[in-house]
VOVOLO-235237 format. One record per residue (C-alpha): x, y, z; residue number from 1; residue in one letter. Coordinates in nm, 3 decimals, decimal comma, padded with zeros to 5 digits. Example, Ala and Ser with C-alpha at 12.3 -4.5 7.8 and 13.67 -1.06 7.14 Angstrom:
((01,230 -00,450 00,780) 1 "A")
((01,367 -00,106 00,714) 2 "S")
***
This chain:
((-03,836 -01,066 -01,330) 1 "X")
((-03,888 -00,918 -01,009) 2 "X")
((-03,849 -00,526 -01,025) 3 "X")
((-04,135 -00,456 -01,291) 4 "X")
((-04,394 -00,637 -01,050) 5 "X")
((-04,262 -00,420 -00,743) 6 "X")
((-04,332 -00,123 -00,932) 7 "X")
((-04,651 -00,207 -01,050) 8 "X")
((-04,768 -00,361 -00,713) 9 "X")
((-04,628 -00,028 -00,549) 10 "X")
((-04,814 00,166 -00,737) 11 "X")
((-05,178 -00,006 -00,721) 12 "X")
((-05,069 -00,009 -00,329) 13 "X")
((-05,063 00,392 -00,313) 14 "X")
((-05,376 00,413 -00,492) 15 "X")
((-05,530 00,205 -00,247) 16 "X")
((-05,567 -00,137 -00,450) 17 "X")
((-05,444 -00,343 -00,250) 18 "X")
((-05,632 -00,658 -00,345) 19 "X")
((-05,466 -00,634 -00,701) 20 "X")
((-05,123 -00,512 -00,531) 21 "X")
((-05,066 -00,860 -00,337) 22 "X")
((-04,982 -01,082 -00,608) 23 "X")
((-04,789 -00,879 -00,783) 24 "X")
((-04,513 -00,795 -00,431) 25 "X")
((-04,567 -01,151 -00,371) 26 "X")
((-04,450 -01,301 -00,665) 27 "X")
((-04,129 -01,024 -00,633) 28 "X")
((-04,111 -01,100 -00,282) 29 "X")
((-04,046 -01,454 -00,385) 30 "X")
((-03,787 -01,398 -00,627) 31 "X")
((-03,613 -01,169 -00,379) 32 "X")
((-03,700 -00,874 -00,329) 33 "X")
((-03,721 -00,710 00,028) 34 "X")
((-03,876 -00,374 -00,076) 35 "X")
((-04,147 -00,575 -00,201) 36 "X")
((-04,124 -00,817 00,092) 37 "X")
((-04,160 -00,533 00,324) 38 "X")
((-04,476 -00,373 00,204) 39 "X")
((-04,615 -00,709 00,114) 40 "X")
((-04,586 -00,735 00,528) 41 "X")
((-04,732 -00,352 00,557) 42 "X")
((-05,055 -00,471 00,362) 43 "X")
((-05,049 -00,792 00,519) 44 "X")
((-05,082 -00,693 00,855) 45 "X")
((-05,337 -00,377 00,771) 46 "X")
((-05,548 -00,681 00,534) 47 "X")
((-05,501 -00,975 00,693) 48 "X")
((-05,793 -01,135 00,432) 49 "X")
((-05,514 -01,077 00,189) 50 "X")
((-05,293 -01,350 00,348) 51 "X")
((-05,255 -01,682 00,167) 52 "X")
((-05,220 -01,858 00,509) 53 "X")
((-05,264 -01,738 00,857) 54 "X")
((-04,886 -01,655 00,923) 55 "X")
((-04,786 -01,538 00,591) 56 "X")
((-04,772 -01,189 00,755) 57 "X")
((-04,463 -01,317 01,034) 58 "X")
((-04,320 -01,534 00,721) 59 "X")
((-04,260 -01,298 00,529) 60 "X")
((-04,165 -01,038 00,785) 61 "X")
((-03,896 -01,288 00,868) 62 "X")
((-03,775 -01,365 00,534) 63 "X")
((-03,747 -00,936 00,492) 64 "X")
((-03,477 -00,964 00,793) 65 "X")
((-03,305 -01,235 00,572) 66 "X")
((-03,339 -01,128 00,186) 67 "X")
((-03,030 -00,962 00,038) 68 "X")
((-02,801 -00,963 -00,276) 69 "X")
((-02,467 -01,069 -00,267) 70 "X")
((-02,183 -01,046 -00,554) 71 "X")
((-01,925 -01,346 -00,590) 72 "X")
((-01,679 -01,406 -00,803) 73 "X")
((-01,601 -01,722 -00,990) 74 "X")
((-01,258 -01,809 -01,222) 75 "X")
((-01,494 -01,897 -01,520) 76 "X")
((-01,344 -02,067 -01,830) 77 "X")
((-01,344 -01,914 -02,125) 78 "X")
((-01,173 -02,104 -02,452) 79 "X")
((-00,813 -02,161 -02,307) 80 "X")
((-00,870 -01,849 -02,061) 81 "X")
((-01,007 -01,843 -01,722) 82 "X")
((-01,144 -01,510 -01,609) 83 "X")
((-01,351 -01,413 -01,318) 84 "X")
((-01,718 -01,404 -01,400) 85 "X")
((-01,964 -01,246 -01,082) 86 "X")
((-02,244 -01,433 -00,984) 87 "X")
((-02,527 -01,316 -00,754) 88 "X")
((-02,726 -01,459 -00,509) 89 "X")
((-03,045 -01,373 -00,341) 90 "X")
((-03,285 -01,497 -00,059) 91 "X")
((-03,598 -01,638 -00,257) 92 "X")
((-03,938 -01,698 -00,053) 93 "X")
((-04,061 -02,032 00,040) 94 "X")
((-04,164 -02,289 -00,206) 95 "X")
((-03,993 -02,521 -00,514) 96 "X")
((-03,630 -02,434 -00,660) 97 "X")
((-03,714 -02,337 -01,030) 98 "X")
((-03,470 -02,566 -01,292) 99 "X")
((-03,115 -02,405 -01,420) 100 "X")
((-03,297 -02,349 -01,766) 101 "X")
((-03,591 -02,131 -01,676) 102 "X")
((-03,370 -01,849 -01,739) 103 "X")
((-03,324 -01,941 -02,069) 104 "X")
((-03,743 -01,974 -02,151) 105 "X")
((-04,063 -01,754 -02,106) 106 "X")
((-04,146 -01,724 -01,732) 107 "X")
((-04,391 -01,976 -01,570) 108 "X")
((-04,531 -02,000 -01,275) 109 "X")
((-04,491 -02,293 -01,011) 110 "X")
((-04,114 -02,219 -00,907) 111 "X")
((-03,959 -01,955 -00,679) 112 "X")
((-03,613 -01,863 -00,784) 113 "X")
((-03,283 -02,115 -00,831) 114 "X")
((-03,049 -02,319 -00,662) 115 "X")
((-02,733 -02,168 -00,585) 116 "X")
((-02,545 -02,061 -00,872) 117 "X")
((-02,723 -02,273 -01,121) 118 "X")
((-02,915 -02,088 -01,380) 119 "X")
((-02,593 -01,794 -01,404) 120 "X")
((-02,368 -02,103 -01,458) 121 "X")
((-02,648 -02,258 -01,737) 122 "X")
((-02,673 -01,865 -01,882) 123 "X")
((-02,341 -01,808 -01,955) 124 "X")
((-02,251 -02,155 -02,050) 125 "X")
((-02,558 -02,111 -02,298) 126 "X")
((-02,484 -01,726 -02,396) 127 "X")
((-02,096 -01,680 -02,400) 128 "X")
((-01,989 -02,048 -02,399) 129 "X")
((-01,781 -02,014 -02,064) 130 "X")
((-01,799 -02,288 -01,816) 131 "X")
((-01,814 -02,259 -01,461) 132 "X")
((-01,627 -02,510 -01,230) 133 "X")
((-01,842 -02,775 -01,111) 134 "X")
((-01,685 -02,790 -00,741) 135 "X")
((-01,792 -02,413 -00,743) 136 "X")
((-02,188 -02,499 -00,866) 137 "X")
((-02,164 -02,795 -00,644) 138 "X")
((-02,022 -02,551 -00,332) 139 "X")
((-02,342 -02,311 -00,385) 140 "X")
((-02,574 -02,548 -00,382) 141 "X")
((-02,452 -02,718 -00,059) 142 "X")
((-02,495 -02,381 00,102) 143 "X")
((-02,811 -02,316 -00,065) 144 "X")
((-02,943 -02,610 00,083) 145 "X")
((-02,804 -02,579 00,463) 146 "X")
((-02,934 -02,220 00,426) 147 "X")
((-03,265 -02,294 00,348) 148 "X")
((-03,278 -02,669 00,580) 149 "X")
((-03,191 -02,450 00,880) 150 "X")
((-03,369 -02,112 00,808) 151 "X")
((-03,133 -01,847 00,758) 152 "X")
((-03,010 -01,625 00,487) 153 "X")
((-02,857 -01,790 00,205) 154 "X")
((-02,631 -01,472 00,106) 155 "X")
((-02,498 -01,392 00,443) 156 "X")
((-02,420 -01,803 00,490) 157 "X")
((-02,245 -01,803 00,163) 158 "X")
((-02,043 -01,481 00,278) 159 "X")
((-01,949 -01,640 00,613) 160 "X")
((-01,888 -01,985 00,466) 161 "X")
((-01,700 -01,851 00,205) 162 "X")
((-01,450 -01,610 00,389) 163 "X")
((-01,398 -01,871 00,641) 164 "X")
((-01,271 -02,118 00,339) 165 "X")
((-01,008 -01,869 00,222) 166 "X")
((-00,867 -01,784 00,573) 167 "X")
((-00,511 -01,813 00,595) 168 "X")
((-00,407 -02,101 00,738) 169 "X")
((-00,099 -02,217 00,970) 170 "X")
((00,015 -02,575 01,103) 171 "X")
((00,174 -02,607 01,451) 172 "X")
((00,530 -02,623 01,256) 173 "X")
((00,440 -02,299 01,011) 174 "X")
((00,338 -02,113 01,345) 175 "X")
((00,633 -02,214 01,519) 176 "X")
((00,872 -02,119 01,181) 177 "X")
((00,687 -01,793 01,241) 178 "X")
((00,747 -01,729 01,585) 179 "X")
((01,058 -01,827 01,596) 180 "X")
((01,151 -01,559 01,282) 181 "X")
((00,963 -01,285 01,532) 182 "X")
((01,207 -01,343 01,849) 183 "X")
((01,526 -01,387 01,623) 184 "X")
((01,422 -01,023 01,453) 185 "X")
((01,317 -00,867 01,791) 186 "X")
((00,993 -00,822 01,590) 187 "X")
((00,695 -00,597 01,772) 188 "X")
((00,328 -00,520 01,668) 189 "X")
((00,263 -00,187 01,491) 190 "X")
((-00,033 00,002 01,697) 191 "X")
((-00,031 00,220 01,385) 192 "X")
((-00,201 -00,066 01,221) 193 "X")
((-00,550 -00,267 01,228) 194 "X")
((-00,371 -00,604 01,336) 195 "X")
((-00,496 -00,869 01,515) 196 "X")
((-00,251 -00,989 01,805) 197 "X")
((00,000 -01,159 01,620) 198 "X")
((00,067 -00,897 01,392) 199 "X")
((-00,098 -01,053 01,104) 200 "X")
((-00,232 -00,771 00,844) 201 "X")
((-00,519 -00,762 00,633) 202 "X")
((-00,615 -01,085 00,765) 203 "X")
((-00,401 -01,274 00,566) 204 "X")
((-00,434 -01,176 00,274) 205 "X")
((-00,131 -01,150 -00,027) 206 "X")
((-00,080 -00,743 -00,063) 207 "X")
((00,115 -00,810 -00,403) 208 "X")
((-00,246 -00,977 -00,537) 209 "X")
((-00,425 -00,691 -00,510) 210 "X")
((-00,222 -00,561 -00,797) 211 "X")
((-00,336 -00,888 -00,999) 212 "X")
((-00,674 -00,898 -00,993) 213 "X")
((-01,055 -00,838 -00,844) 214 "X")
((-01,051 -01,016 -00,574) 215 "X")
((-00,664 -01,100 -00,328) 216 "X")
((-00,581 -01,409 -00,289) 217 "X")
((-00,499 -01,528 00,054) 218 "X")
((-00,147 -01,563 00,151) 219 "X")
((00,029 -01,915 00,285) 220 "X")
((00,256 -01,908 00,612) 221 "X")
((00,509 -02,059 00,394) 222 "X")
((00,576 -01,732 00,221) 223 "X")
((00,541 -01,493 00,502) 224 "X")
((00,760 -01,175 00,553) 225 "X")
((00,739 -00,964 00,908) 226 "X")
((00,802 -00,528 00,791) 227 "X")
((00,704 -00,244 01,005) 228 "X")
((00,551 -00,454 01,264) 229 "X")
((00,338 -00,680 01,037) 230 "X")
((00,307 -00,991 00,981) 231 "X")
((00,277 -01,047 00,575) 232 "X")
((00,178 -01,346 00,398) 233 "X")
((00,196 -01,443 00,028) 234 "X")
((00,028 -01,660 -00,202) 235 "X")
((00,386 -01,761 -00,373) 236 "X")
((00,795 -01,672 -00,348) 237 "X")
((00,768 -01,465 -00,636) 238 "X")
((00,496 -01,252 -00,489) 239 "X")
((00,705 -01,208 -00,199) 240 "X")
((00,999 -01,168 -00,379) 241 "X")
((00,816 -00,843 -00,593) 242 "X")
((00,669 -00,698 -00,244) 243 "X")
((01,062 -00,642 -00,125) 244 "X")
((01,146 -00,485 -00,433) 245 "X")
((00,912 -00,193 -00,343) 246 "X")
((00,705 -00,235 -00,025) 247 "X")
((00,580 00,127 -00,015) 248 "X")
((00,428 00,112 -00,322) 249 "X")
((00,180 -00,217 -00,243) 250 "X")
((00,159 -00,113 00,133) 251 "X")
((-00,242 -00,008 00,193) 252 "X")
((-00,226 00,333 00,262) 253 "X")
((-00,321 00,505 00,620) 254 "X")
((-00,164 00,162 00,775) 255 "X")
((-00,441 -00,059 00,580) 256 "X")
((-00,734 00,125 00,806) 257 "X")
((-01,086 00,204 00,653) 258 "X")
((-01,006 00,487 00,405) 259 "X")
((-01,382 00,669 00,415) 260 "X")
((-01,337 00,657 00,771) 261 "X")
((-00,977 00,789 00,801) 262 "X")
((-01,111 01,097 00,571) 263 "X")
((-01,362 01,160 00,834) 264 "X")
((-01,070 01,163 01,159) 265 "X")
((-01,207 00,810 01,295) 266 "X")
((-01,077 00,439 01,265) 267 "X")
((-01,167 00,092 01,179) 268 "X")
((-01,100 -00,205 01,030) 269 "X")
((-01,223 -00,201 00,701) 270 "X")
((-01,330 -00,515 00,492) 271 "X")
((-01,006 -00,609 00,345) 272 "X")
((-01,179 -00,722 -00,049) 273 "X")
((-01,300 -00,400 -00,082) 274 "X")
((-01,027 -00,235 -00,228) 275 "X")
((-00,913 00,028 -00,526) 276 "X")
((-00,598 00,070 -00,658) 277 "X")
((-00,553 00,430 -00,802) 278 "X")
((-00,291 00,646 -00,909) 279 "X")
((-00,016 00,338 -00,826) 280 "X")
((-00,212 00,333 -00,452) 281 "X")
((-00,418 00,083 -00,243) 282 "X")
((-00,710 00,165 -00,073) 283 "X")
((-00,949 -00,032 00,112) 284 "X")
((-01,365 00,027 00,214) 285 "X")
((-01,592 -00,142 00,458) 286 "X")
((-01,856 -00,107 00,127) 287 "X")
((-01,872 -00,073 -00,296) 288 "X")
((-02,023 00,250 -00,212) 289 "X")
((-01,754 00,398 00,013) 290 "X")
((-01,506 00,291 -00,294) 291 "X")
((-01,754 00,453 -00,494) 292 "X")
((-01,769 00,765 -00,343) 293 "X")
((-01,378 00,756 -00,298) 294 "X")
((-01,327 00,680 -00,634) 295 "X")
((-01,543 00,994 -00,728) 296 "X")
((-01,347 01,246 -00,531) 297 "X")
((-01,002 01,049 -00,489) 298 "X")
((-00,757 01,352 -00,483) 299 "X")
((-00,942 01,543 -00,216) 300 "X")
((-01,045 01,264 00,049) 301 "X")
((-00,670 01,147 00,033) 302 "X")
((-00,494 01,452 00,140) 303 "X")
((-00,758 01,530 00,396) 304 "X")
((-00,702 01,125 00,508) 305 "X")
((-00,347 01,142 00,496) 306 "X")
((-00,307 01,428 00,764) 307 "X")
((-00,567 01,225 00,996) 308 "X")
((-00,308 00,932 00,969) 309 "X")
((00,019 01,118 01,055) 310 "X")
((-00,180 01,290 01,318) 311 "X")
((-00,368 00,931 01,462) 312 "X")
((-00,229 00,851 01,787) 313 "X")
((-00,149 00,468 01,862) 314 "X")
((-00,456 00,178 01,896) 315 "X")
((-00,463 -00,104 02,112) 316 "X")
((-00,781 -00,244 01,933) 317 "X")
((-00,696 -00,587 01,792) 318 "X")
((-00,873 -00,714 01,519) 319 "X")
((-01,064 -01,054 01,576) 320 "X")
((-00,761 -01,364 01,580) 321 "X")
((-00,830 -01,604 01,316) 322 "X")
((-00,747 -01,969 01,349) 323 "X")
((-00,370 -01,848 01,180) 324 "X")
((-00,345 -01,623 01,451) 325 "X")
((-00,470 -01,869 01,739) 326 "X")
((-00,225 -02,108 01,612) 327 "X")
((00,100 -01,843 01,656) 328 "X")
((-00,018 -01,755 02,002) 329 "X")
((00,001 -02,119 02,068) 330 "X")
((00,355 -02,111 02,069) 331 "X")
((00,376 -01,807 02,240) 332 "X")
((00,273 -01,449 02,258) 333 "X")
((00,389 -01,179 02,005) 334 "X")
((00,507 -00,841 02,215) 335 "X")
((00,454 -00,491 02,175) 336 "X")
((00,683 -00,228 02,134) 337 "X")
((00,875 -00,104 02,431) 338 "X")
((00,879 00,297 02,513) 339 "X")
((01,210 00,329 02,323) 340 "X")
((01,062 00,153 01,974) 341 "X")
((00,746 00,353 01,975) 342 "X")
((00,960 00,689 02,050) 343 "X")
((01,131 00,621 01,749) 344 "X")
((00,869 00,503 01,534) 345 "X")
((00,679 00,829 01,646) 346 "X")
((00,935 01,067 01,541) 347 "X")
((00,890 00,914 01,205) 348 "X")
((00,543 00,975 01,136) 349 "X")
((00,608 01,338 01,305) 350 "X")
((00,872 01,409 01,047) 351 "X")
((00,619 01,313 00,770) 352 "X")
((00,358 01,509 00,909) 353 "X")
((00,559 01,850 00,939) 354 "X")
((00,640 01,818 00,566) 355 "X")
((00,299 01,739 00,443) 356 "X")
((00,210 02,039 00,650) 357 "X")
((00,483 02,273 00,469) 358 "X")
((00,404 02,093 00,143) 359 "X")
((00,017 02,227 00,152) 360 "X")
((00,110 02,539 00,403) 361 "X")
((-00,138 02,478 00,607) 362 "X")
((-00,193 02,696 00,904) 363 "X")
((-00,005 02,823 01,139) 364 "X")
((-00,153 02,682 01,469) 365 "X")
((-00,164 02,337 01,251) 366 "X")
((00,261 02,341 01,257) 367 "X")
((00,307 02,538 01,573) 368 "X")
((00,120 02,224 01,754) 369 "X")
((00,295 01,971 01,517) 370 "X")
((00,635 02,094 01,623) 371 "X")
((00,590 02,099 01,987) 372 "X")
((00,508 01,738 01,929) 373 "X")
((00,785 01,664 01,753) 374 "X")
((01,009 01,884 01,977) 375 "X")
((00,898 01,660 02,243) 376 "X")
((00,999 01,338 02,052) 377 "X")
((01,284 01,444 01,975) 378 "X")
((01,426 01,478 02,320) 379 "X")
((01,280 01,134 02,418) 380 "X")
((01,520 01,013 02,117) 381 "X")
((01,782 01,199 02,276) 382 "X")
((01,825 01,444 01,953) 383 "X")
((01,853 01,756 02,175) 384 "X")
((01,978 01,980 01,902) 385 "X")
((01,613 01,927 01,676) 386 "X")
((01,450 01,973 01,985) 387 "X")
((01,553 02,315 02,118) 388 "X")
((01,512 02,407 01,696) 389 "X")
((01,133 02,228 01,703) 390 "X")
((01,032 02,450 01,989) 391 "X")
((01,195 02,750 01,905) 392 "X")
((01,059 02,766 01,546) 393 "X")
((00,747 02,690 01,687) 394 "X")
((00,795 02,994 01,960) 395 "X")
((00,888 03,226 01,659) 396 "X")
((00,553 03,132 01,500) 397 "X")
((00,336 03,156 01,831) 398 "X")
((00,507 03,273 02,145) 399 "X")
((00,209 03,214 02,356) 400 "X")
((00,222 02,823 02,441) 401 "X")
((00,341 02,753 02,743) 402 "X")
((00,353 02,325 02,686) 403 "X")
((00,590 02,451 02,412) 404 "X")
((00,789 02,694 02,649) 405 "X")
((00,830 02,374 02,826) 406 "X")
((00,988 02,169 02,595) 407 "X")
((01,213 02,423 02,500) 408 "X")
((01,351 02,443 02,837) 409 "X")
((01,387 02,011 02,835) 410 "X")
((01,605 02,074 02,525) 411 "X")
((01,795 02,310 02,751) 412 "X")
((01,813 02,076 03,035) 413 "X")
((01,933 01,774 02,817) 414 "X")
((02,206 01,998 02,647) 415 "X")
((02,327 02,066 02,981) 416 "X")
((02,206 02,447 03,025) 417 "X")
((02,024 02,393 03,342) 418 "X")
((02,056 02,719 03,447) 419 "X")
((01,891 02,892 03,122) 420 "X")
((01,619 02,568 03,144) 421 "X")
((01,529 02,678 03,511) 422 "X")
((01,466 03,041 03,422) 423 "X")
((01,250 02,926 03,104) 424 "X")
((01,004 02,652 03,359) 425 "X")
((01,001 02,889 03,590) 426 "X")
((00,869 03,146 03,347) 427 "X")
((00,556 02,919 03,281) 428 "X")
((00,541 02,730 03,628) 429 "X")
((00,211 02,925 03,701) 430 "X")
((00,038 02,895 03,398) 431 "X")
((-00,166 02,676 03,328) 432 "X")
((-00,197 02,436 02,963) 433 "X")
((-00,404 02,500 02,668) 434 "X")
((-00,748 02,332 02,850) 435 "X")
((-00,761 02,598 03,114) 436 "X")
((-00,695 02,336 03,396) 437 "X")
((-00,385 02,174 03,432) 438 "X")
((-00,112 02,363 03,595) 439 "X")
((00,197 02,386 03,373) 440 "X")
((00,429 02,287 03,722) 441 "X")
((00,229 01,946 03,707) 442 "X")
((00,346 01,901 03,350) 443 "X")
((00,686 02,017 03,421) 444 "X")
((00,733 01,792 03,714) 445 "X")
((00,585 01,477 03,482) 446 "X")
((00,856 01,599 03,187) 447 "X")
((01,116 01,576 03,402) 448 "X")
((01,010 01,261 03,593) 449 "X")
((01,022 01,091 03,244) 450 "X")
((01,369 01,203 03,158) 451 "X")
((01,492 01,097 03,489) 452 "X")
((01,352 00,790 03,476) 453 "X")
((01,479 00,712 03,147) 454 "X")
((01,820 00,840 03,228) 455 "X")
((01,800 01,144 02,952) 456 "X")
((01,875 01,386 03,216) 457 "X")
((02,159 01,423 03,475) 458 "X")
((01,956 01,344 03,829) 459 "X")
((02,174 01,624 03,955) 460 "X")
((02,007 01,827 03,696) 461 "X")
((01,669 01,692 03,784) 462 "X")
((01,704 01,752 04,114) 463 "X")
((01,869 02,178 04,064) 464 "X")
((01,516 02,204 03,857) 465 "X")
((01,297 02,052 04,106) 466 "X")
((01,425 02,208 04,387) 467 "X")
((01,419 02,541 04,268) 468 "X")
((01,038 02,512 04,114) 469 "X")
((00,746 02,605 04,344) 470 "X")
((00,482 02,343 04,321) 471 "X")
((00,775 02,023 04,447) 472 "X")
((00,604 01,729 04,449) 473 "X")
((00,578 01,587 04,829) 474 "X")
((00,912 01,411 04,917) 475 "X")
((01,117 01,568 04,617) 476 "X")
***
């Protein structure tokens, strides 16, 4: 109905007929299309005889900014069966709503598209005897008409309006049931994950639906469950009950991030109904063509995501709160994790990461810098023995890092060899860190500040170091 005309009226456009190219990209133009909307404005503006009225030009440049296709999806009935049928929805030019039935007869002029949903609900009423709900034709149309009433696109309303309708919800006694489950857990919110700042995770929405079909359903605060630092919300019991059977296997993989994005070392939010599940595993997109793409090359985009994720230091980025959210933070706030909680939690993605590196054997320098990270965590966790091994193996592998010579001599100190740590610091004290800048003493003096200050070292043994190293900090 609307691409034929495009062409046609592109083509008598590049041969310079523009007189006989107008009607055509208006008539597409009305029916939706922005290409055609867009040069309709090029011609307009370079003709302006060809105008119908003296501002057709800014019209229609306006209604370009505005025209779009959008995909929704519908439960449908079908016999006995419901099943979800997509509908689309464009931005139609100015003039009279065509009726539900055109669709179904030869094209006439006089009428510039349809009225919400109406002629896909007549179609497949009339061509596959399915029935679409009449609160959902009803729902469309209302939004059709505020759309159009107050100038603005009718697909990007019906996006909003409709996301904001299946928002999880709390009341002031569901919040409070909430927050009163996070202090009696000691519960804390992941900054591995896109949350917003209670916690919640992909906005809401029931992780076990995903599994049952297109599009999740959103999750009720009645059936909520709080794991790894997320709050989780189901649409029923038994969909909770089925996520604690296996959690790993609905979780959204890299922490429920963007996956396209996580492939390419970055981070966001991603749109949370833009998912695949492949190979028993959940990803999620900002767009149908990153899942596209994803879906295209799945095996290789994974494993180069997966390493970004282990490797992904912590976010403080909240995502937007949603009314839920608003409502938990009305009782009170939710807390993050203190330095003991995110040690831990560190040493567990570090652990991961050094065995996908072995898995793929990666490259040297890629473990060598992995475990003097880990060797690092481990001493904050007070595992002294793994982190003398981290550093050493890492040594063995590259003796020239001096950040790792360091750690090797904090597993020293904390084992209580101070006298074999000195001799190691003071074998790198001058040197300076991989960027070329930073003196190796500075980081010394900030290692052992930490483990003083956390009580992982003796302060007598703090002190022997310090006051045997050259670059003492003023007053030590």
């Amino acid at each position: 109905m609307r691409s034929n005309p495009f062409k046609l009226g592109e083509l008598l456009a590049k041969e310079g007929r523009a007189a006989e190219a107008a009607p055509l990209l208006r008539y597409a133009s009305d029916w939706g299309h922005s290409d055609a909307t867009r040069l309709l404005v090029t011609l307009l503006k370079q003709q302006p005889q060809l105008a119908q009225t003296a501002d057709e030009a800014d019209m229609r440049e306006t209604l370009a900014k505005r025209q779009s296709m959008k995909r929704f999806t519908v439960p449908t009935q079908f016999g006995a069966t419901k099943f979800p049928f997509h509908v689309y929805i464009s931005e139609y030019g100015p003039g009279t709503f065509c009726p539900a039935d055109r669709a179904l007869k030869t094209e006439e002029e006089g009428c510039v598209g349809f009225l919400g949903i109406d002629d896909q609900a007549m179609w497949v009423k009339e061509a596959r005897g399915g029935v679409v709900p009449d609160d959902a034709i009803s729902s469309f149309r209302k939004l059709n008409n505020f759309a159009r009433d107050n100038k603005i696109s009718f697909p990007d309303f019906a996006a909003y309006a409709l996301v904001a309708a299946s928002a999880a919800k709390a009341t002031p006694a569901q919040a409070a049931a909430i927050h009163a489950e996070m202090q009696r857990t000691g519960f804390w919110r992941n900054p591995y994950r896109p949350l917003d700042e209670a916690g919640l995770a992909i906005e809401g929405r029931d992780i076990v639906s995903y599994t049952q079909g297109d599009t999740p359903k959103t999750g009720s605060a009645d059936h909520f469950l709080l794991y790894d630092g997320a709050l989780w919300l189901f649409a029923n019991a038994e969909n909770r009950a089925e996520f604690l059977k296996s959690p790993e296997s609905y979780l959204p993989r890299y922490g429920g991030f963007a996956s396209s994005e996580m492939a390419q070392n970055t981070r966001s939010a991603p749109n949370v109904d833009k998912f695949l599940r492949k190979n028993g595993a959940l990803y999620l997109f900002h767009s149908d063509q990153e899942r596209t793409a994803w879906n295209a090359n799945t095996e290789k985009l994974a494993a180069t995501a997966q390493l970004a994720w282990l490797a992904m230091g912590q976010t403080e980025n909240a995502t937007e709160a949603s009314e839920f959210t608003k409502a938990i933070l009305a009782v009170g706030p939710v807390r993050k994790p203190n330095d003991i909680e995110l040690t831990r939690y560190r040493l567990g993605r570090l652990n991961q990461l050094v065995a996908e590196i072995e898995a793929r054997k990666l490259p040297n320098a890629v473990l060598v810098e992995t475990l003097g990270n880990r060797s690092w965590s481990n001493a904050l966790n007070l595992r002294r023995r793994d982190a003398l091994a981290d550093a050493e193996r890492a040594l063995a592998l590259d003796p020239d890092q001096p950040w790792i010579i360091a750690n090797r001599a904090n597993a020293l100190l904390l084992l209580n060899r101070r006298d074999e740590a000195l001799a190691v610091y003071k074998s790198v004290e001058s040197k300076f860190q991989g960027d070329g800048k930073t003196p190796m003493c500075d980081a010394i003096l900030d290692d052992l500040s930490i483990m003083g200050g956390t009580g992982l070292a003796l302060a007598a043994d703090i002190k022997f170091v310090t006051d045997n190293l050259k670059c003492r900090k003023p007053g030590a």
